[in-house]
N, C-alpha and C positions, 0 to 999 in steps of 0.2 A: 194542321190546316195551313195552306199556300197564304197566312194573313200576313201584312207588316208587321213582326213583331220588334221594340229594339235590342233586340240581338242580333235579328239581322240587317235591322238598319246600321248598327254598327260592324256587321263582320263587312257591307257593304262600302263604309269610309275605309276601312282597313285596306279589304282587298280591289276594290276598287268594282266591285261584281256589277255595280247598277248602270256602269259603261256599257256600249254597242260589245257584242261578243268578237273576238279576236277574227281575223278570216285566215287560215292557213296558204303561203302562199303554193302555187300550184307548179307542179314538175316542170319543166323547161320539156318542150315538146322534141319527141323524136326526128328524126331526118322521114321527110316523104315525097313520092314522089310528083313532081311539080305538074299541074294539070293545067290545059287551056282548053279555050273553044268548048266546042260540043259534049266532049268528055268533061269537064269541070263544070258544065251546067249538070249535065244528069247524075255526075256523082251529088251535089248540092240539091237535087231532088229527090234522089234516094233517102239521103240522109234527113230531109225537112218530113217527107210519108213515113218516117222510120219514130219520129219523136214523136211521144205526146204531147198531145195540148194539153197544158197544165195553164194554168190563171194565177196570175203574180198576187202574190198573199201581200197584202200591206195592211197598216193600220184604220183605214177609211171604217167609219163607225163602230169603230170602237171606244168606250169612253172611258175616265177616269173617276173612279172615286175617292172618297176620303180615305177610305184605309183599302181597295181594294181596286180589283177591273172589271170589266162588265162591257156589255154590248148594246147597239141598239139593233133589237131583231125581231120578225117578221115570223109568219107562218105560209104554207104553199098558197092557202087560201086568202091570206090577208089582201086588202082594198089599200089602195091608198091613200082614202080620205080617212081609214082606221087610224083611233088613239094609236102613235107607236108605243114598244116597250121596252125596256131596258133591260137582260137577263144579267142575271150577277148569281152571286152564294147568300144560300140562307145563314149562316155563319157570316156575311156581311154587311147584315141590316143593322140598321142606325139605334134598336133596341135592343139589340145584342143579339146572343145565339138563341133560336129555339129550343124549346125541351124536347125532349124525347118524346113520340107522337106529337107535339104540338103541330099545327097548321094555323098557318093566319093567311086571311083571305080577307081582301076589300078593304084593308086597312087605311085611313087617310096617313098622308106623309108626301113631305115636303120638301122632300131630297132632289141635290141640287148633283147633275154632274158634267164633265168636262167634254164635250165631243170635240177628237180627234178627226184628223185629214187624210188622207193616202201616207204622208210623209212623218206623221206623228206628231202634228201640229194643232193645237189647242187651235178650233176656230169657231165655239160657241159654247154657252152653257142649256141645257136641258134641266124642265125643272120635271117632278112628277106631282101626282094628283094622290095616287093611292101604292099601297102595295097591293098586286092585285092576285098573287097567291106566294107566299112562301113556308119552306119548310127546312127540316134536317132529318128527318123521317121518310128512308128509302134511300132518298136523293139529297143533294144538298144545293137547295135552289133558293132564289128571288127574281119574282116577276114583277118586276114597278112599270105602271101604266103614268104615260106623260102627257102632258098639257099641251101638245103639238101631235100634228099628224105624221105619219111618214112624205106625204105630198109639201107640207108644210116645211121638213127639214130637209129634203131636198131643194127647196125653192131658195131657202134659205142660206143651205149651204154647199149643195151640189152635190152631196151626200147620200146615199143608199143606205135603205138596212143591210144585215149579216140574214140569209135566208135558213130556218131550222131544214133541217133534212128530216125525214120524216121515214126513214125506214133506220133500220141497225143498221150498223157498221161492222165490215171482217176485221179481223185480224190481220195485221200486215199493211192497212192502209196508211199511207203517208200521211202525213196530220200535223198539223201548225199552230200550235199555241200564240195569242197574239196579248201582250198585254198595256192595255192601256194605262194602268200606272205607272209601270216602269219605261216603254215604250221601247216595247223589248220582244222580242220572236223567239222563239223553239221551236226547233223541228224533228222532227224522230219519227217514228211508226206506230201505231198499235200492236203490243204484245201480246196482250192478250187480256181475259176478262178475269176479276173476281166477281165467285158466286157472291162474296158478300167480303163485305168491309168497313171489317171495327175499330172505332178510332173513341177510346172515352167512352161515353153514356150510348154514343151513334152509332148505327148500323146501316149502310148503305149496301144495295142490291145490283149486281150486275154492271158493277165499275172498271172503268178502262184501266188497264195501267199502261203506261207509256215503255216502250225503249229507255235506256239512261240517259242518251241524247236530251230527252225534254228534262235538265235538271234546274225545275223553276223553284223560286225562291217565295217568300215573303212578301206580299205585295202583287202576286198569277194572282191571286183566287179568285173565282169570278171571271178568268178570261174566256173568252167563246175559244172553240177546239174547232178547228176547220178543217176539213180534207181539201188536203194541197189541188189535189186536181181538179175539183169541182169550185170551190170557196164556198160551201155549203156548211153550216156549223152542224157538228155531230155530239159533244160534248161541252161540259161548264168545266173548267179544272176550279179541283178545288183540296187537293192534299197531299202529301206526301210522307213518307218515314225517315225521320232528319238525323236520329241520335239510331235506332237500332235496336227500339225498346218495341217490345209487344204490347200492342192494342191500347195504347197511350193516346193524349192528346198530342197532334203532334210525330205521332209513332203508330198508322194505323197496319193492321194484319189482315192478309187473307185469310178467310174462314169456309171452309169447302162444303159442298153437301152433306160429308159424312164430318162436319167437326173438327178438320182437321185445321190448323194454325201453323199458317206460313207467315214469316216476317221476311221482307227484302229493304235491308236498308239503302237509304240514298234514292227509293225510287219512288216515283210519284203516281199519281192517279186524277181520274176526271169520271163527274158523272153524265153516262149518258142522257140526253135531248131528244131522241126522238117519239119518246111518248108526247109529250109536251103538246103537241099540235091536235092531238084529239081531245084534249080537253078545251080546248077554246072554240066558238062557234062563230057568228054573222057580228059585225063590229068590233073584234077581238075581243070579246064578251068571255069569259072563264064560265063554264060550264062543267060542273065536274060527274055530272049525273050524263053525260055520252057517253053514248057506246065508242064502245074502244079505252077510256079513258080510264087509267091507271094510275093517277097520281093518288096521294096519301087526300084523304078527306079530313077534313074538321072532325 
């Protein structure tokens, strides 16, 4: 699991990991030919219809926890004068890890977290009311319901939530890990899915795994997972296989329909988000008896 542990807070003074990541500089550009007038407008239009709009991923709502990252985020149907919430890892709560089936729902708690800016700048604390579902059973989730609104943190601090996406996501889609502890970005693809994956006591269903590109550390867990070209969150990360060991803490396995056990070291994983919004109804209210709704029950 993507937690701070110190090992890797120490492999991080060593190597120095928890810096901005390197940028490679870029080839020195070939000889072309030189364009004016009329001709260098409509090449410069071809090329602008040719690009996608894509939407600059930054850290704006994103927040910091004590040992982890997390977001503050919304559903399609969310109001603005709706409690906001905070998604994070159920492996991040402040009572430890879940058991295996356990679900906690409606929990008081008084967790406090750091909301970041576009630039990854601390520009308030958020406190919360309740945990208002979490688990490690399926998925590895936490939903904290807060003492403010989203109208409210906007007002406040100019701020949006991260919006859930609400359908699957393919394979191949570009995806950006954001974390607000580290205040640190990945970016990579989606590779593709496991059926299922076992990390320890836990077994998680239909989890991403990243490209190597997204090689997050100690300190991701709990990042929102956004598709680059939308800024829509698709996924929570939440672990990765760090040493190479089978279906360890730490070291989780693909496990296939027919049983079969793959290990890929060095590579990481996120659970998908988009059930998530069918259980919630009118006020951001957790509802887990709706149709549609798929999350693990109490």
């Amino acid at each position: 699991m993507n937690k701070p542990l110190l090992a890797a807070l120490a492999t991080l003074v060593i190597t120095g990991a928890g810096a901005a990541p390197a940028v490679a500089a870029a080839p020195a550009p070939s000889a072309a030919p030189v364009l004016s007038g009329a001709a260098r407008d409509a090449a410069v239009s071809a090329r602008d219809a040719a690009a996608p709009a894509a939407r600059a991923v930054t850290f704006a709502g994103t927040v910091a926890l004590s040992n982890c990252s997390g977001s503050v985020v919304r559903f399609p149907g969310s109001e603005d004068n709706d409690p906001a919430l905070v998604m994070s890892n159920g492996h991040c709560l402040e009572t430890g890890f879940p058991a295996p089936g356990q679900v906690v729902v409606d929990r008081a708690s008084s967790r406090t977290f750091g909301l970041l800016n576009a630039s990854g700048t601390r520009v308030g604390t958020l406190r919360a009311n309740k945990i208002a579902y979490a688990t490690m059973t399926d998925t590895d989730l936490a939903l904290y319901q807060l003492t403010t609104t989203y109208a409210q943190i906007r007002s406040s601090y100019g701020i949006n939530a991260l919006t859930l996406n609400d359908t699957r996501p393919a394979a191949g889609t570009a995806i950006t890990v954001v974390s607000g502890y580290w205040k640190r970005t990945y970016a990579c693809t989606i590779d593709g899915f496991a059926y299922r994956l076992k990390e320890g006591d836990w077994t998680w269903k239909d989890s991403i795994r990243y490209t190597a590109a997204c090689d997050t550390i100690g300190g991701t867990s709990g990042s929102p997972v956004l598709d680059t070209a939308t800024g829509r969150v698709v996924a929570v990360n939440n672990t990765g296989n760090e040493d190479g060991q089978r279906c360890t803490v730490n070291n989780p396995c693909e496990v296939d329909a027919s049983g079969n056990v793959t290990v890929r070291p060095g590579i990481n994983y996120a659970q998908q988000t988009y059930q998530i919004p069918a259980c919630f109804g009118l006020d951001n209210k957790l509802d887990l008896s709706r149709a549609g709704c798929v999350l693990p029950k109490p």
